[in-house]
N, C-alpha and C positions, 0 to 999 in steps of 0.2 A: 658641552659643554662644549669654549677653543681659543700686530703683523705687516708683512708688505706688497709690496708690490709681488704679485707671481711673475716669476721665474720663466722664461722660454723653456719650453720642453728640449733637454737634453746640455741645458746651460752649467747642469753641477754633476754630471754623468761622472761616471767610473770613470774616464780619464782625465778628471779636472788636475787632479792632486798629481800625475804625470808630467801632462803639460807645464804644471808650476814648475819643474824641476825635483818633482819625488821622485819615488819611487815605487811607493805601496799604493797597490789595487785596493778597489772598493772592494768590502765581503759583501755587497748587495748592487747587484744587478740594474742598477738605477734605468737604464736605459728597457731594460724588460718591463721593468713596473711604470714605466710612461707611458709603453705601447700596449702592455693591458689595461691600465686606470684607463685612458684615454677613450679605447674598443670596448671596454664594458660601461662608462659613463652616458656614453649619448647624447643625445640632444634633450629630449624631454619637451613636455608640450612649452607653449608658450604663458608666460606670466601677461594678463592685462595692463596692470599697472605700473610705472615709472618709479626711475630712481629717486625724483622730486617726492613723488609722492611717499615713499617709503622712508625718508629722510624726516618730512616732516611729522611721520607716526611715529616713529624713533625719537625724534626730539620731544615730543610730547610725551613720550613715556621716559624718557629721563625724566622730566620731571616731575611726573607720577613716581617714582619711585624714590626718588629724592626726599619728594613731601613725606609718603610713608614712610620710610626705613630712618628719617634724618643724616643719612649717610652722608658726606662733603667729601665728592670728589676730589683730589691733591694736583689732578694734571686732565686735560681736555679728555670727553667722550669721543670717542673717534663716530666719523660721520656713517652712516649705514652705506650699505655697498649691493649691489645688485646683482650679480655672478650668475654664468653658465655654470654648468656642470663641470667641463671641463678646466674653468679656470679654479675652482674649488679644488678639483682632484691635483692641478700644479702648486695650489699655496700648500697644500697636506704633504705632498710630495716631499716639499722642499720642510716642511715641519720633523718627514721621518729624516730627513738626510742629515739635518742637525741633530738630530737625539743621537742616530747611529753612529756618528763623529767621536761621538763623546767615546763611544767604548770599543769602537773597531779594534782598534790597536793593541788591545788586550785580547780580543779573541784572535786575530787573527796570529800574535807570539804565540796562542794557545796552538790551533793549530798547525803552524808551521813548523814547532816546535815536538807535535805528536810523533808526527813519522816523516821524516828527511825524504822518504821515498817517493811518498805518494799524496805529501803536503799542496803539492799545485792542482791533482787533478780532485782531492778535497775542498780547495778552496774552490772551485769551481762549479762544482755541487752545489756546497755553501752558496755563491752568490746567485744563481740560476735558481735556486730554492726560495732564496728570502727576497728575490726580486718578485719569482710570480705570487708570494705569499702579498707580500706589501702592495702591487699592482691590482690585485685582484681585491682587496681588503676596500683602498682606499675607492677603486672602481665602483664595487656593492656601495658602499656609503652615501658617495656623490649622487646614487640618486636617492638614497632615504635624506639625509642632513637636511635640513629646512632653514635653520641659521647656525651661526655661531659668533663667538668672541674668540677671535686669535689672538694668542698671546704667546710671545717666545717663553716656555717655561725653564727653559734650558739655555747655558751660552748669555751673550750678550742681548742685554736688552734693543726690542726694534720699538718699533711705532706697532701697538695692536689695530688688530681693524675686526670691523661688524661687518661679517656675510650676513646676507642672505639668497640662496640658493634660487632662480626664480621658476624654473621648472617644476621645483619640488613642492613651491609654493602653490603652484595652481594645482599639480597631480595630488597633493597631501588636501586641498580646499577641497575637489570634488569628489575626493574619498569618501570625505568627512561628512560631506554636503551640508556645510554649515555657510553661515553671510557671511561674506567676503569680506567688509571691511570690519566684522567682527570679529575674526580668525586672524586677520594684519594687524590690528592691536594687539589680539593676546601674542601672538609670536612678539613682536615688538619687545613687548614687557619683559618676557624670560629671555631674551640676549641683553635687553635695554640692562638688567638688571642686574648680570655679570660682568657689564662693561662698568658700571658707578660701582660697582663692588670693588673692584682691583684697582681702579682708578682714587677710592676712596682708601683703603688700604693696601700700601706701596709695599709692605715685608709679603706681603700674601704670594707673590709670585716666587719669590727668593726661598720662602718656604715651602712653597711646595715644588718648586724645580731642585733644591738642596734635597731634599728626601730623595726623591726621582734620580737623582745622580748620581748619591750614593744607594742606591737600591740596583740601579744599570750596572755599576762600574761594581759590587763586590758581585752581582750576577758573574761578567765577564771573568773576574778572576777568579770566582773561588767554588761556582756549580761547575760539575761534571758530570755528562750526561751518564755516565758509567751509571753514577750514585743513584742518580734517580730515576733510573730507572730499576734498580735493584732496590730501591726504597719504594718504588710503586708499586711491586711486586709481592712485596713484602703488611701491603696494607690492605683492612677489611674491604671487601668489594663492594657492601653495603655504604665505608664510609665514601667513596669514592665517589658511588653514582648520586650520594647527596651535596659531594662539593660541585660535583662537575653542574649538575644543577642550580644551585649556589652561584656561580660560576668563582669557586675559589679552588681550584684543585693546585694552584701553584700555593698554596698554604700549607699543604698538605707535602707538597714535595721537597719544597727550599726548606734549608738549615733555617736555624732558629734566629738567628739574627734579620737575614732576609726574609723571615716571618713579621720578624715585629715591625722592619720599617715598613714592609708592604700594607699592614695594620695600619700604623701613623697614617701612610699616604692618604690608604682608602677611608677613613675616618674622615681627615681633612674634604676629601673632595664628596664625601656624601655630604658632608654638612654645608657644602658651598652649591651644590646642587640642590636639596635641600632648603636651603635658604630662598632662592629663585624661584624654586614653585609653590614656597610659601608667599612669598612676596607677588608674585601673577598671581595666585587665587585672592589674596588681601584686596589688590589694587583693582583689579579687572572684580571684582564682587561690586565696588563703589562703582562701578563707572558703568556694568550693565548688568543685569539679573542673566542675562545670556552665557553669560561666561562660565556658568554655573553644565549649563548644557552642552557647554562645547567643552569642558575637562572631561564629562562623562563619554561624550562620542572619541575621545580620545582614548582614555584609557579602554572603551570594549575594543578600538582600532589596536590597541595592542595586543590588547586578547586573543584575538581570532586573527592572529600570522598564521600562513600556511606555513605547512612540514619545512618547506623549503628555507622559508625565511628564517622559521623558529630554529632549525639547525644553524646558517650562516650565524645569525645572533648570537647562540651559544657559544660556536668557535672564535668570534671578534670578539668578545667579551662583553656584548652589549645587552646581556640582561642582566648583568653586574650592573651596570650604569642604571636600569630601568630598576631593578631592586635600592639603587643609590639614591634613586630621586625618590622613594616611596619613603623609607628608612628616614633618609634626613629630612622629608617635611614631617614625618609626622615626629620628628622631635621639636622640627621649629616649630609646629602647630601646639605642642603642649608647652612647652616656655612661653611663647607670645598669649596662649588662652591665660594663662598664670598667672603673668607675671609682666608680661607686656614686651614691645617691641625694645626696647631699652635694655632688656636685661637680658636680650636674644645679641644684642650687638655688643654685649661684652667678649664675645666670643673673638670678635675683631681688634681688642685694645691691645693683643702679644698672644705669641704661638704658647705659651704655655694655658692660657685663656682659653684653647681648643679643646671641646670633647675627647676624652681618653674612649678610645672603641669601645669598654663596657658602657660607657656614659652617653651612648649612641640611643641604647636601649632601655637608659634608668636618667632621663633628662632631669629632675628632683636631685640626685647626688651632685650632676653636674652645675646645676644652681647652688647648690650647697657650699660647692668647693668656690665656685666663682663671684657669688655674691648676689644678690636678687637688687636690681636699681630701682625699683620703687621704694624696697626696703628702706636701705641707706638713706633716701630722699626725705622718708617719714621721719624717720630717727634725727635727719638734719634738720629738717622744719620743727621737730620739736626744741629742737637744744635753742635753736632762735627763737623761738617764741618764750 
């Protein structure tokens, strides 16, 4: 899943908010995590084809997906974008530095406030730690990402933009060894698809960066690692290695409140990924029988990651995301066989119109509660006849 212009490396560093006239240090090492995103991203081979070219595959699958879904955009698709490695790793960069904004200021009264003694060479730790974590994180990424939709979810709204990573794009094609301009459509469609989605429903971002904010910011106040860790200690070991698996084991440790918006959140965005890979398989079904063979060379490409990878994955959280995309097509795939694309986009008309997490896995109750639009339409056609 995922804007502006990137950033010069080192343009919003730990001493920005000095400079200005602060006085509070960043808790993250921004300047560490440049110099490792940057060292671990690389060059990566080269992409064949042009930004013209990728523009015009992009604008045809908005339209593709426009016709399917009936979605109406409310404000411009942003044009496709062509991206190094390393300029992907400075837009992300400057994505964690915004989120972190949000809630430094609470952790760091938390720690300055633990022990007067030994508050500066803690904060130290702290940033030197979450700098190599988040360097190193976005570094791994930049060269898996293939596209995305940037979108500020947090803060003030910017202009979003469409990566696509082009390195990744040729390394991810001859993985795959599928046709070229068959594999640039279907990428196309699942970014094309998130870009007309948020474009087409304007609260979607405000909803899910509201959940996210306050999920961050009672994080910052009100977990203590004390807790939880005497809380994880405290629990079956069996439950554990099935969250860790899962990749939910922060379900497990956060208080109950922070369980349930993390629920909301993760709902929300399985069903928004979810809906994308419903909609690529819909669209890309009509337009080649091929498409059909390049989901399956994908999904065994996920299967068979080395230890290596299948670990890092685990720690990023990205077979949550890869369990995200499974989960929510196959609910849009039972509401759309049902009941049709109509009654699937109800989902879009108000946040309370969203799957409750049980209803993630019993898509029927969630029709129940929200209304089936063929129905209605019959019932209507009748009363006028």
């Amino acid at each position: 899943m995922p804007e502006r212009a990137a950033s010069e490396p080192g343009s919003h560093g730990e001493g920005a908010s000095e400079a200005a006239g602060g006085s509070r240090t960043s808790l993250v090492d921004w300047s560490l995590a440049e110099r490792l995103a940057g060292a671990l991203a690389g060059s990566g081979p080269e992409w064949s084809g042009s930004e013209t070219e990728l523009r015009e595959v992009s604008d045809r699958a908005v339209q593709l997906v426009r016709r399917y879904t009936g979605l109406k955009p409310k404000a411009d698709v942003p044009p496709a974008e062509l991206v190094d490695r390393a300029e992907w790793a400075r837009t992300n960069l400057d994505s964690f530095r915004e989120l972190s904004a949000r809630v430094e200021e609470h952790l760091e009264r938390r720690i300055s406030g633990s022990d007067t003694n030994g508050g500066g060479l803690q904060r130290t730790i702290v940033r030197a730690a979450t700098g190599a974590e988040v360097g190193l994180a976005v570094g791994y990424l930049s060269q898996r990402v293939i596209g995305q939709y940037d979108v500020a979810l947090l803060g003030p709204a910017r202009a979003p933009r469409l990566l696509f990573v082009a390195p990744n794009l040729s390394s991810a094609r001859a993985r795959l060894g599928v046709d070229r301009d068959l594999f640039l459509r279907w990428i196309a469609l699942h970014e094309t698809t998130h870009a007309v989605h948020f474009a087409a429903v304007p609260w979607l971002r405000d909803h899910i960066g509201g959940i996210a904010e306050e999920l961050f910011e009672r994080a910052a106040v009100q977990v203590k690692p004390g807790e939880l860790l005497g809380k994880l200690a405290r629990l079956n070991p069996r439950e554990i290695v099935r969250s860790m698996k899962a990749g939910e084991l922060a379900t497990l440790l956060w208080p109950e409140p922070q369980r349930r918006l993390l629920e909301r959140l993760t709902a929300t965005m399985t069903l928004v990924e979810g809906y994308a890979e419903h909609v690529m398989d819909a669209v890309g079904h009509e337009l080649d029988a091929g498409f059909a063979d390049l989901r399956r060379a994908l999904d065994r490409d996920r299967e068979r990651r080395g230890p290596l990878d299948s670990l890092v994955a685990k720690v990023l959280g990205l077979d949550m995301k890869l369990a995200q995309y499974a989960r929510g097509k196959a609910f849009a795939d039972e509401v759309v066989r049902e009941h049709g694309i109509k009654t699937l986009n109800r989902a879009w008309r108000d946040p309370d119109n969203l799957p409750r997490p049980e209803e993630l896995d019993s898509p029927g109750d969630w029709v129940n509660r929200v209304g089936a639009a063929h129905r209605f339409s019959r019932l209507f056609a009748g009363v006028r006849s």
